[in-house]
C-alpha positions, 0 to 999 in steps of 0.5 A: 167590095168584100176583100174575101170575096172571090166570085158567084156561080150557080146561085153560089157566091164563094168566100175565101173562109175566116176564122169566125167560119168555124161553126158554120163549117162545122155544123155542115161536118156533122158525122163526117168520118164517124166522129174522127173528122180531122177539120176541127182540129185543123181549121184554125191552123189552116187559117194560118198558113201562108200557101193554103186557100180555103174557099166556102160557098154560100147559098142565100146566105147560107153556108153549104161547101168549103174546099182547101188546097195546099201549094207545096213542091215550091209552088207548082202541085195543090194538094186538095183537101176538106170538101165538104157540102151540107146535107141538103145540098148534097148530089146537087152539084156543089161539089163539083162547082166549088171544085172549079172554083177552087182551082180557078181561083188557085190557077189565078193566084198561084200561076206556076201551079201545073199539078193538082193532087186529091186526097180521098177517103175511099177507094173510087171505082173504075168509072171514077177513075177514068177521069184522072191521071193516078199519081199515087195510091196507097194499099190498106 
């Protein structure tokens, strides 16, 4: 068995990401954030750091979501970061199981971690945020 991989779901199997990822995970970010998206530059580096998990989920193959998460506050909050899902797959769900994926696959390797901390392009509406526990936000 593949030391990367981590387990399947959903018709999903799910991959701690590699460096030779890259192009696949940047072909499913094309026009992400209107050409400012931050992955290109930080994908290599991620690959590096000891306290980041990087997951991809692949559908027949096929690449189709990548999530990241930092463990940081000496192991105890994630910091998660870079969803990402292709276009054909969007609103279908796979956001929502690499997400538990990702988090299962933390809890597992980082047991101390107690909170988990998302970072967010947009400003979610009430219904959204009804389902967490705000810590944080920021006033533009």
């Amino acid at each position: 068995m593949d030391p990367h991989f981590i387990r399947e779901s959903k018709g999903l199997k799910f991959w701690l990401a590699r460096p030779q990822d890259y192009d696949e995970v940047m072909a499913i970010s094309q026009d992400i954030y209107q050409g400012n998206d931050y992955l290109p530059h930080h994908y290599h580096n991620w690959m590096t750091q000891h306290d980041r998990v990087v997951i991809i989920a692949r559908r027949n193959g096929k690449l189709v979501a990548l999530d990241s998460g930092m463990v940081v506050d000496g192991g105890q909050t994630v910091v998660l970061e870079g969803l990402r899902v292709c276009p054909s797959e969007r609103g279908c769900g796979v956001a929502g199981v690499i997400q538990r994926v990702t988090d299962h696959y933390i809890k597992q390797v980082y047991p101390s971690v107690t909170t988990k901390r998302l970072t967010r392009r947009d400003n979610p509406g009430p219904e959204k945020l009804s389902k967490f526990n705000v810590l944080a936000c920021r006033v533009n």
